[in-house]
Structures are given as structure tokens and as C-alpha cells.
C-alpha positions as CSV (number, residue, x, y, z in Angstrom):
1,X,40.3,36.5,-30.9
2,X,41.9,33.6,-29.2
3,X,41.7,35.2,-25.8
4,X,37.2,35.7,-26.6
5,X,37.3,32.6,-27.5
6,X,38.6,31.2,-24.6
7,X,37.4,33.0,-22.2
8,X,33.6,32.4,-24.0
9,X,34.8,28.5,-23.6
10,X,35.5,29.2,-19.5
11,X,32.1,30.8,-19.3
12,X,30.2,28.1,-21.0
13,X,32.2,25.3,-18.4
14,X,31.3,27.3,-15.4
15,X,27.9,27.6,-16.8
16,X,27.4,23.8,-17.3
17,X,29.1,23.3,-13.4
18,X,27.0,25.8,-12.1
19,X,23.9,24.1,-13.8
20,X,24.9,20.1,-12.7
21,X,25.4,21.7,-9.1
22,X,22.3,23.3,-8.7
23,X,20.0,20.1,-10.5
24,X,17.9,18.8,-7.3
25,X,18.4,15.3,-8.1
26,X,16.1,14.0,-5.3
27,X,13.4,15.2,-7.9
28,X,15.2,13.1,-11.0
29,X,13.3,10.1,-11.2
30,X,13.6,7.8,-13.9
31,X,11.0,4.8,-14.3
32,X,12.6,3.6,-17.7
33,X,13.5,0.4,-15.8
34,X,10.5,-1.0,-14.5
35,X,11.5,0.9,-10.5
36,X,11.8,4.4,-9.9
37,X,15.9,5.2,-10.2
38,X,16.3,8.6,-8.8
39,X,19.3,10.9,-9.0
40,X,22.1,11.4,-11.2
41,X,21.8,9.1,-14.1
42,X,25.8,9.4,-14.3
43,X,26.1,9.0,-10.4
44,X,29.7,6.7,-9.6
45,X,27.3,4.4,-7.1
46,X,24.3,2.6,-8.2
47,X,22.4,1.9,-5.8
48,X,19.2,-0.7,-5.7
49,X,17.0,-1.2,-3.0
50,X,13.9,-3.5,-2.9
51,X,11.5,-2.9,-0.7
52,X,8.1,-4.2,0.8
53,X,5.7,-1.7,3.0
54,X,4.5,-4.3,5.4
55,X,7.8,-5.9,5.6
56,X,8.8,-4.6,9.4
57,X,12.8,-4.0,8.4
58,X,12.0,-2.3,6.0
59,X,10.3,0.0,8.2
60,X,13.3,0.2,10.8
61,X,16.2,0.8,7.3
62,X,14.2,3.8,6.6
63,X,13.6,5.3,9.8
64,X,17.3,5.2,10.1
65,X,18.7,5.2,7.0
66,X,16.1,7.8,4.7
67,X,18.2,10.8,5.5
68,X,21.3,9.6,4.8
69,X,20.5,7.9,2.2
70,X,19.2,11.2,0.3
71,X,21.9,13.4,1.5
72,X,24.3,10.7,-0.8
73,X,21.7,11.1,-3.8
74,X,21.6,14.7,-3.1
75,X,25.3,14.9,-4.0
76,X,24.7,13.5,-7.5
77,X,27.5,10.3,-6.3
78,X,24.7,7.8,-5.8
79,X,21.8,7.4,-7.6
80,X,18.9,4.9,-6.3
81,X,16.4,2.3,-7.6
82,X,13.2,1.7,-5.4
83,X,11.9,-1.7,-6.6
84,X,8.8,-3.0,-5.5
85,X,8.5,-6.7,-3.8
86,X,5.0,-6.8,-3.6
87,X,4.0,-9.2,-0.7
88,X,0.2,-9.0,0.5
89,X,-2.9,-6.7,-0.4
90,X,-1.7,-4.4,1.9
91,X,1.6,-3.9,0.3
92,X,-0.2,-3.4,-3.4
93,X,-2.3,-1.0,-1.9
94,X,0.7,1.1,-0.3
95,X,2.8,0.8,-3.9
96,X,0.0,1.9,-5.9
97,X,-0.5,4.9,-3.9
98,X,3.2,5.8,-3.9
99,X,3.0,5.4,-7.7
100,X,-0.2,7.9,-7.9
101,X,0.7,10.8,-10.1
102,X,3.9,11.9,-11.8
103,X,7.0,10.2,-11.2
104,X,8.6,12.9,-9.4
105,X,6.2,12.5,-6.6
106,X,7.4,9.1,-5.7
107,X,10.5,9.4,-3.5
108,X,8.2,11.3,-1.1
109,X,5.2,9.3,-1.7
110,X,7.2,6.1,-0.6
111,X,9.1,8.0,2.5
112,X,5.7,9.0,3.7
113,X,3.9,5.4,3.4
114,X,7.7,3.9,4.7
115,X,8.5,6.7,7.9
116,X,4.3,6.1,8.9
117,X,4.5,2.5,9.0
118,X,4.6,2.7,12.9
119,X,1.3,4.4,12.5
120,X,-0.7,1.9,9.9
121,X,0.8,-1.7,10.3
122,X,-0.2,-1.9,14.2
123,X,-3.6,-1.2,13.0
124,X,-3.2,-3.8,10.2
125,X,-2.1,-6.4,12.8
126,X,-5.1,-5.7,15.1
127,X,-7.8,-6.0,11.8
128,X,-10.9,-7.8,12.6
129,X,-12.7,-10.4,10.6
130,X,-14.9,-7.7,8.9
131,X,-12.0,-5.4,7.4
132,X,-10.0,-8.7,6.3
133,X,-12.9,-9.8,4.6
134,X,-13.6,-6.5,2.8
135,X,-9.5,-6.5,2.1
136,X,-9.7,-9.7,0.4
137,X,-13.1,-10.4,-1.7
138,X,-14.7,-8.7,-4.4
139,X,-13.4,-6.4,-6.8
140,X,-9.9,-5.1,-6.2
141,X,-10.3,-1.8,-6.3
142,X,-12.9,-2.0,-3.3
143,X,-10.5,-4.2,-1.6
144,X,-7.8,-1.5,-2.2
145,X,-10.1,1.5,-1.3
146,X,-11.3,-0.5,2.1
147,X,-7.6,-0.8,3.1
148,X,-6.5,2.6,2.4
149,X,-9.5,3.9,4.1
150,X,-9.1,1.2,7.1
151,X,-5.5,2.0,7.5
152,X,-5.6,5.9,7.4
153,X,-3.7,5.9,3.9
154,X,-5.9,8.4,2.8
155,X,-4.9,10.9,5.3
156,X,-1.2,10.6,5.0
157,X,-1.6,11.3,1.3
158,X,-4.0,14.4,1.3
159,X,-1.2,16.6,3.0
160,X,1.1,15.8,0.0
161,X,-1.7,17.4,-2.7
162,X,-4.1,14.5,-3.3
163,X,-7.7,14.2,-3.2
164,X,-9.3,11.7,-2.7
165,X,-10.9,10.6,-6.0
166,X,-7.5,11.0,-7.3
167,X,-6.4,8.4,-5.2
168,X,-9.0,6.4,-5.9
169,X,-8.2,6.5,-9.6
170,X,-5.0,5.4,-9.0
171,X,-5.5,2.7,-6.5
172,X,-8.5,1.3,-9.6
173,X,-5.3,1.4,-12.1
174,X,-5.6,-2.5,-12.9
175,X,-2.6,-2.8,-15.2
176,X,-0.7,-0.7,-12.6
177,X,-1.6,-3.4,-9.9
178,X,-0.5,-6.5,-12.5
179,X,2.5,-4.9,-13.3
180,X,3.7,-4.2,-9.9
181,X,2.7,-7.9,-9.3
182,X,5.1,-8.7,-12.4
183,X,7.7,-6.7,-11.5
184,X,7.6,-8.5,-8.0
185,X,8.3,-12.1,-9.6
186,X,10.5,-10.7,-12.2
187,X,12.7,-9.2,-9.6
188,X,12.4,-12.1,-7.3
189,X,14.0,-14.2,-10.3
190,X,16.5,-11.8,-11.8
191,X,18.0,-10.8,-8.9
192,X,17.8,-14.1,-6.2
193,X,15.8,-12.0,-3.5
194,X,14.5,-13.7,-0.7
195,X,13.7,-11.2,1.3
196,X,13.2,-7.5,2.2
197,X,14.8,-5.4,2.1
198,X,17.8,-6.9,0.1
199,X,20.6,-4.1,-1.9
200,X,22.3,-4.2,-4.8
201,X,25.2,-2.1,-5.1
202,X,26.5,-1.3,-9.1
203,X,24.3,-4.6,-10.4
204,X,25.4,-7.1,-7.7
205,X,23.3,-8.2,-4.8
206,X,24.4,-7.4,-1.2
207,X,24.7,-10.7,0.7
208,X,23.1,-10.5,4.3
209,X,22.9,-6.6,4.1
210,X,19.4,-5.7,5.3
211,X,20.2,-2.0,7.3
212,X,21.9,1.3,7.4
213,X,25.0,0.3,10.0
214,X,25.7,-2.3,7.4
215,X,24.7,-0.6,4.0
216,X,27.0,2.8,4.8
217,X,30.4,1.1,4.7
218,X,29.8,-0.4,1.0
219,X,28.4,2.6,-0.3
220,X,31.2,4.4,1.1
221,X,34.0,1.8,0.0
222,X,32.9,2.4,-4.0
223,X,33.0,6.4,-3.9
């Protein structure tokens, strides 16, 4: 009996490993804490990254550092908090699309709006007086619906199974625009940052950290 019951015990272990080593924890997302924390809940490394859309550096960390970045939360080691610092009308418009739909969606949501920056802001930069008018007065979620359409947000979000009055639900979610806009200031004023994108690694804030080169080594160095 002793020998069933332990090789019943081995079984269930090797069925629990087998289990935690197959769990696809770039699809774990967890928005309990006001960001989207995605990955191993356990993971040794917690990693927090806020970000803006417009912000141009935050552009460049994700073109180089995405990849990487998700090969560590892949592993189940790290897991990673996107936080919002919500800068411009542009930037709320971005966020509340990469918030559209269930959770699990974001991490791709947010690579696609981050990796096609190089696309949409030169376009922002060359607006006229027309769009920045329709960006800026009247209701928000015109303003919001003239910028995605403007900036070709639209399009980058059909190909990852949205239509468009789906999108337009989401980007007329009023108390999802004020509490991105609350997150932003609490955020700002929990954590000191002044400026995007800013880490945090295990709770404390990375001082002058703003890209992969100089992220890696302190991820690395707590594993």
C-alpha cells in the first residue's frame, strides 16, 4: 500500500509540473491592481513598467525590448505590470483601445498600438488645424473616435478581431477614460515618475533606466 501510495503522490507532482509548465502565462493577466500584471503571479521578478503611447522612448524600449521582454514572462520568472501614464488625447485614445475587451487581450492590444507607433505618431505630428480641433472640442468620445479614425487606429485593431462599433463602445467607456486619467496621477504620486517610460523592479523604482541595454542587466541580477 505504501509503494500505491507513493507512487499515486509522484504522479500527482509530475501532474501539477507538467500543468505549471504548459500554463501560457503571456495570456495571465491580472488587472486586480489598477494595471494589467501579466504572467506568473508567483514569478521571482516583478517587473513594472509605465508607459505612454505618444511618448517617443517608449516607442524605441519596445521595438527593442518586446521580445525579450516576453520570452522572460514566458518562463513564468518575471511577471509584468503595464501601467498607464496617460499624457495627451492621443495617449487616452490609444489606452482605451488597448483596454477594449477582456483582459487577456491587452498584452497584444498594447504591442500592436506600441510596435506601430512609427506608423501613427508621424501622422499625429503632421495634424492640421481641422483634426486638432475635432481631437480636442466637443464630446469625448467624438474627439476619441476622430483620432482613432485620423490616426489609422482603427485598422491596426480590426486584424486582432474587433469591429468597429466595438471599438467604438469602448473608446465611449467614460468611467474607463477617468480612471485611466486617475490611475495616471495616482501613479505619478505613488511612485515619483517623471517620465516615460520609468521601471520598477520588485516595488522599487529604477533610477535613470529608460531602455532594454539598461533594463536586461537588473532583471538579470535578481533571477
Amino acid at each position: 500500500m505504501r509503494f500505491a501510495s507513493l507512487a499515486l503522490a509522484i504522479g500527482a507532482a509530475f501532474t501539477a509540473t507538467a500543468a505549471v509548465a504548459a500554463t501560457n502565462w503571456l495570456t495571465v493577466v491580472d488587472t486586480a491592481g489598477g494595471g494589467h500584471r501579466i504572467g506568473n503571479p508567483a514569478a521571482k521578478v516583478k517587473l513594472t513598467e509605465f508607459i505612454s503611447y505618444t511618448c517617443t522612448h517608449c516607442g524605441e524600449f519596445a521595438r527593442e525590448g518586446t521580445n525579450a521582454v516576453d520570452v522572460y514572462v514566458a518562463s513564468g520568472k518575471v511577471q509584468l505590470d503595464v501601467r498607464h501614464i496617460v499624457r495627451d488625447p492621443v495617449d487616452l485614445t490609444a489606452a482605451m483601445l488597448a483596454n477594449c475587451g477582456p483582459a487577456a487581450k491587452f498584452p497584444r492590444n498594447h504591442a500592436t498600438l506600441m510596435l506601430s507607433q512609427p506608423k501613427w505618431l508621424p501622422i499625429m505630428s503632421r495634424a492640421t488645424a481641422g483634426q486638432k480641433a475635432r481631437w480636442s472640442t466637443g464630446a469625448g468620445p467624438a474627439r476619441r473616435r476622430a483620432i482613432a479614425s485620423d490616426l489609422g487606429f482603427y485598422d491596426l485593431m480590426v486584424p486582432r478581431g474587433y469591429d468597429r462599433p466595438t471599438l467604438d463602445r469602448c473608446l465611449s467607456d467614460e468611467a474607463l477614460a477617468t480612471r485611466l486619467a486617475e490611475q495616471t496621477a495616482a501613479d505619478a504620486k505613488k511612485w515619483g515618475v517623471r517620465g516615460t517610460p520609468s521601471f520598477a523592479i520588485d516595488g522599487t523604482l529604477l533610477a535613470g533606466t529608460g531602455t532594454w541595454p539598461m533594463l536586461q542587466p537588473q532583471i538579470d541580477a535578481r533571477l
